[in-house]
VOGU-793291 format. One line per 2 residues: number of its first residue (from 1); their letters; for each residue x, y, z of C-alpha. Coordinates in steps of 0.001 Angstrom, whole numbers, plus 500000, padded with zeros to 6 digits. Example, Ala and Ser with C-alpha at 12.3 -4.5 7.8 and 13.67 -1.06 7.14 Angstrom:
BEGIN
1 = AS = 512300:495500:507800 | 513670:498940:507140
//
This chain:
BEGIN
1 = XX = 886263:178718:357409 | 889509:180683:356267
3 = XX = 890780:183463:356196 | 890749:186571:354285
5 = XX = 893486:189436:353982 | 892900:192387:353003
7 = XX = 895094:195605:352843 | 893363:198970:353012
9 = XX = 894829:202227:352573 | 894649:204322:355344
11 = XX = 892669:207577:354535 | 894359:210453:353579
13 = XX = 897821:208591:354244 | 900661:206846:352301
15 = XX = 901011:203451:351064 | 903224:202198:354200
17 = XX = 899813:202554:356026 | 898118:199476:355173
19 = XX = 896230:197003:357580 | 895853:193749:358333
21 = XX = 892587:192229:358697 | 892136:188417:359189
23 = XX = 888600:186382:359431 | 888036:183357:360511
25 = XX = 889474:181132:363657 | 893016:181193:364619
27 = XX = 893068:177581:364501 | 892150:177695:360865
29 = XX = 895110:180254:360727 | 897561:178129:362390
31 = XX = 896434:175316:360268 | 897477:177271:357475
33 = XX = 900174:178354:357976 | 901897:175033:360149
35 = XX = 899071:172335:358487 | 896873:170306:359844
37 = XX = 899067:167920:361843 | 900356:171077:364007
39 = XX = 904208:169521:364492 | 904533:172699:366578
41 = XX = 902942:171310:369803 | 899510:174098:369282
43 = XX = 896989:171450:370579 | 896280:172571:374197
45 = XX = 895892:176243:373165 | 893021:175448:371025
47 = XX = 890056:173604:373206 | 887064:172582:371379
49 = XX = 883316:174499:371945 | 882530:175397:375745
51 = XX = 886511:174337:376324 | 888222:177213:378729
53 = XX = 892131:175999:378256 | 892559:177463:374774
55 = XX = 891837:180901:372809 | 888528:179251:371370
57 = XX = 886954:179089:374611 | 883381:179991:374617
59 = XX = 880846:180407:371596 | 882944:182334:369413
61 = XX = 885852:182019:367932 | 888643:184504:369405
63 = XX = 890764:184952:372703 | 887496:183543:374771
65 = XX = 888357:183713:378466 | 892159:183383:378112
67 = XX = 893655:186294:378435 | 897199:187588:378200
69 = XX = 898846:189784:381279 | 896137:188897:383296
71 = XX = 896628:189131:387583 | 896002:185785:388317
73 = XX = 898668:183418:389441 | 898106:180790:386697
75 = XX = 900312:181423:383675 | 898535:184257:381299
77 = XX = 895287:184784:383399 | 891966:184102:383013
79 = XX = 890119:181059:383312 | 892572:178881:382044
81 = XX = 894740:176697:384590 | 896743:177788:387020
83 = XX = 900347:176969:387099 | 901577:175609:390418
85 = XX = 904332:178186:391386 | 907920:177532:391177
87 = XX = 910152:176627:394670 | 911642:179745:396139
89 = XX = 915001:178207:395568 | 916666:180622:398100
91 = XX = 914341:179590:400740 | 915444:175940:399640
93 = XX = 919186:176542:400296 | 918374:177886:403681
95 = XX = 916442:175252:405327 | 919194:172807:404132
97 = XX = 921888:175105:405680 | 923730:173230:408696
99 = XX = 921839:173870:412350 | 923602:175771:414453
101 = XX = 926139:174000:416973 | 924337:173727:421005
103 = XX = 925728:176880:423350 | 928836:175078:425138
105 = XX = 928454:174141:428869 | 930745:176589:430841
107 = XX = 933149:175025:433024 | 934852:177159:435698
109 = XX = 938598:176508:436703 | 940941:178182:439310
111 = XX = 944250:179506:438128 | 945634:177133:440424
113 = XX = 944367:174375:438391 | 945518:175786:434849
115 = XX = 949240:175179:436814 | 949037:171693:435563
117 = XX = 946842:169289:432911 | 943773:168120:435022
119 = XX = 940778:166159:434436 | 937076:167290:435189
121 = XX = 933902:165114:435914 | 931218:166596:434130
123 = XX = 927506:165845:433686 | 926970:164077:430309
125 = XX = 930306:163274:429126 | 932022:161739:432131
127 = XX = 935885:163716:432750 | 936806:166182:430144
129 = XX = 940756:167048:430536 | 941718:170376:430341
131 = XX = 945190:171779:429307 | 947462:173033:431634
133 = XX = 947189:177342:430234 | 944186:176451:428726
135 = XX = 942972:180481:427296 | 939948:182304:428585
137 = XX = 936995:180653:426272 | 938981:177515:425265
139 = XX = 936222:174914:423577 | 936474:171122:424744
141 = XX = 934778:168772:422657 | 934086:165097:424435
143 = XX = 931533:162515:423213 | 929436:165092:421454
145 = XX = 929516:167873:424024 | 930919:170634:423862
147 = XX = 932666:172673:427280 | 933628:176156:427571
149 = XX = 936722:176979:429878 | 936284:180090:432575
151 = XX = 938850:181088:434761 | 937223:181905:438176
153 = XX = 938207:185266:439944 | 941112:184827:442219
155 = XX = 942021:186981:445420 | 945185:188280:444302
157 = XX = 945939:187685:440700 | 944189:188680:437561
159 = XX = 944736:186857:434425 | 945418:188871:431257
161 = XX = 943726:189224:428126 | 944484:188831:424168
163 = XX = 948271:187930:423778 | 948647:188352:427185
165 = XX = 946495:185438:428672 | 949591:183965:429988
167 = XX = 950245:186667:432081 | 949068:187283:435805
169 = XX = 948915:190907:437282 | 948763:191404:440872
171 = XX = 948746:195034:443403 | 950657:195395:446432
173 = XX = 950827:198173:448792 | 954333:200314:449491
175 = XX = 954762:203019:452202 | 956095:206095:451056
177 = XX = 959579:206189:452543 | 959817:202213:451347
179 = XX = 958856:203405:447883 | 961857:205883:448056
181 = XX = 964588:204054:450222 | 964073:200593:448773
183 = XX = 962292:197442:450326 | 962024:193679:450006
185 = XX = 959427:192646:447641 | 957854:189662:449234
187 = XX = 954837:187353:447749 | 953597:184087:446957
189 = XX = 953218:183072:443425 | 950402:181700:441664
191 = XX = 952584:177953:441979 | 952385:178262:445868
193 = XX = 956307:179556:445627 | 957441:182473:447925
195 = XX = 959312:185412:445826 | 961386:187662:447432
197 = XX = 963470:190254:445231 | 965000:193485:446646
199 = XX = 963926:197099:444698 | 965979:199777:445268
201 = XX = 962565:201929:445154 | 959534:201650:443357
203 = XX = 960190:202434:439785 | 958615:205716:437393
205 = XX = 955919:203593:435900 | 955113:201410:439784
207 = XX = 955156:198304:438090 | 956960:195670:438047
209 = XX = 957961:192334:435862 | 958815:189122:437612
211 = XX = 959670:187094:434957 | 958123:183378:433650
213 = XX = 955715:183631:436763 | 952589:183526:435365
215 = XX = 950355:180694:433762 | 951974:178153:431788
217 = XX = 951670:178972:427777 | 948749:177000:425941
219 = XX = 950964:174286:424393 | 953848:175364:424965
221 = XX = 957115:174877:427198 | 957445:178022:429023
223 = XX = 955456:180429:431106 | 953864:183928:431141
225 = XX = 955164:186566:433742 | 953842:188539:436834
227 = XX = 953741:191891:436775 | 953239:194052:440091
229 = XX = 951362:197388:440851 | 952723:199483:443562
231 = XX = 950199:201316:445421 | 952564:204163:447422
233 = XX = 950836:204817:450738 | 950942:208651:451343
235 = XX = 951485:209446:454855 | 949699:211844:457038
237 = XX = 952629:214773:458168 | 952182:217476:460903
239 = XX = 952898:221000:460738 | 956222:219983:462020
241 = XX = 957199:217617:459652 | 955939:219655:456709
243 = XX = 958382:222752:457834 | 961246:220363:458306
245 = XX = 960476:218711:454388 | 960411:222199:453292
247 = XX = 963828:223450:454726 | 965298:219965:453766
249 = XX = 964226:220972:449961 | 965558:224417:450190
251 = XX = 969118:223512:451617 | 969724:220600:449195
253 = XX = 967587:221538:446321 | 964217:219881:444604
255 = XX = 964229:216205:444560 | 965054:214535:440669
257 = XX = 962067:213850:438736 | 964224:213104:435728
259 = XX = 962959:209510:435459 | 959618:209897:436129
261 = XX = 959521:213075:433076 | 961442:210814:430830
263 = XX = 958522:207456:431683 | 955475:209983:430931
265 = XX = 957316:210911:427500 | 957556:207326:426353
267 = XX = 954332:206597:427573 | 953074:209400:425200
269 = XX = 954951:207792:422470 | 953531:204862:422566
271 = XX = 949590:206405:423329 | 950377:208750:419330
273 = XX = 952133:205538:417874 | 948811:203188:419082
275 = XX = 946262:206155:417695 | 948161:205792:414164
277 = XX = 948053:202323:413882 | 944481:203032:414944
279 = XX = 943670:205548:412325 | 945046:203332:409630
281 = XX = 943095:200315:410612 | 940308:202797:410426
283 = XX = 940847:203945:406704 | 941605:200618:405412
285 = XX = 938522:199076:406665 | 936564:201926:405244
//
């Protein structure tokens, strides 16, 4: 065995178109070239006669049945071993992510109990207490369970949203000549309190703020307002009433809309000043 270079001038070319031709085994090659004791760790890729792990495989001496690029899942291809394939470490990270927490029981509260701190019996963890202004979606944690807080719809008040979930909004009903000649506001609060405050007339926008008569603040010392709709009851005239309301207008003039023109302004204001803010939340998220 050995092997045998020779370099052979290509026909009809230069000299920088020699070849390379090599007989014999590449063992005997790598033997050569590395010696016999083959420090460089060569002994699995060279299998002895009828051996299929190495490029001698087979009956001659060559690449046998271990091929390079081949499909199969095993390293190089062929019939040599196949490799065991490595972890799909991304598939590793998520089955060792954190399970998701259990949906939170929902626990349903009248506004008349967010007045005050209370306590709650509740299946599996006994009594849960619940802050007095506790918020719309407020999570209580107690021995291991978890309790969401919903605010049950009330008959007259509505509780408000986002920074206003201390608030309490309400609707009451004014006839038309009370709306204009003034009347006595009269309700009971959300506390079981009467209010009574005197309007003059039902102002430009029909609302109104009673203030620190709403819920009590989530953790805090004071309290949200009220605010009150007006809903102005428009009367039914006759033909004879009409004509009198017309000649009244015509003796003494039209009646002053100056406050109601100067509400609709601000209110526009505020609508172009809330679409800017808008449009440049809209850009920067972009």
């Amino acid at each position: 065995s050995g092997y045998n270079e020779q370099f052979a001038q290509q026909p009809g070319g230069t000299g920088g178109g020699a070849n390379f031709k090599f007989e014999g085994s590449f063992e005997d090659i790598f033997s050569s070239f590395f010696g016999q004791g083959n420090r460089f760790g060569f002994e699995n890729l060279f299998g002895s006669a009828g051996s299929k792990a190495g490029f001698g495989g087979g009956d001659h001496a060559g690449f046998g049945s271990f091929q390079f690029g081949g499909d199969t899942p095993g390293g190089f291809g062929g019939g040599g071993p196949r490799q065991q394939a490595a972890p799909n470490m991304r598939g590793t990270r998520q089955q060792q992510a954190r399970p998701n927490k259990p949906a939170p029981h929902k626990v349903y509260v009248t506004l008349e109990e967010l007045m005050e701190d209370s306590t709650r019996s509740v299946k599996n963890a006994g009594r849960i207490t619940i802050a007095k202004g506790a918020p719309e979606g407020h999570i209580v944690e107690e021995n291991g369970a978890r309790f969401e807080i919903r605010t049950r719809p009330h008959a007259l008040f509505v509780r408000g949203e986002r920074s206003h979930k201390s608030d309490l909004y309400t609707n009451v009903s004014v006839r038309a000549h009370d709306a204009l000649l003034g009347f006595t506001l009269k309700l009971r609060g959300v506390d079981g309190e009467w209010i009574e405050e005197w309007m003059e007339s039902v102002p430009p926008s029909k609302q109104y703020q009673i203030k620190r008569k709403g819920l009590p603040r989530f953790e805090g010392s004071s309290r949200g307002h009220l605010y009150v709709y007006f809903d102005v009851e428009i009367p039914t005239l006759t033909e004879g009433q009409k004509q009198a309301l017309r000649t009244h207008l015509q003796e003494h003039g039209a009646w002053d809309y100056t406050e109601v023109e100067a509400y609709k302004k601000k209110q526009r204001q505020r609508e172009e000043k809330r679409k800017k803010r808008q449009n440049i939340k809209d850009k920067t998220e972009l």
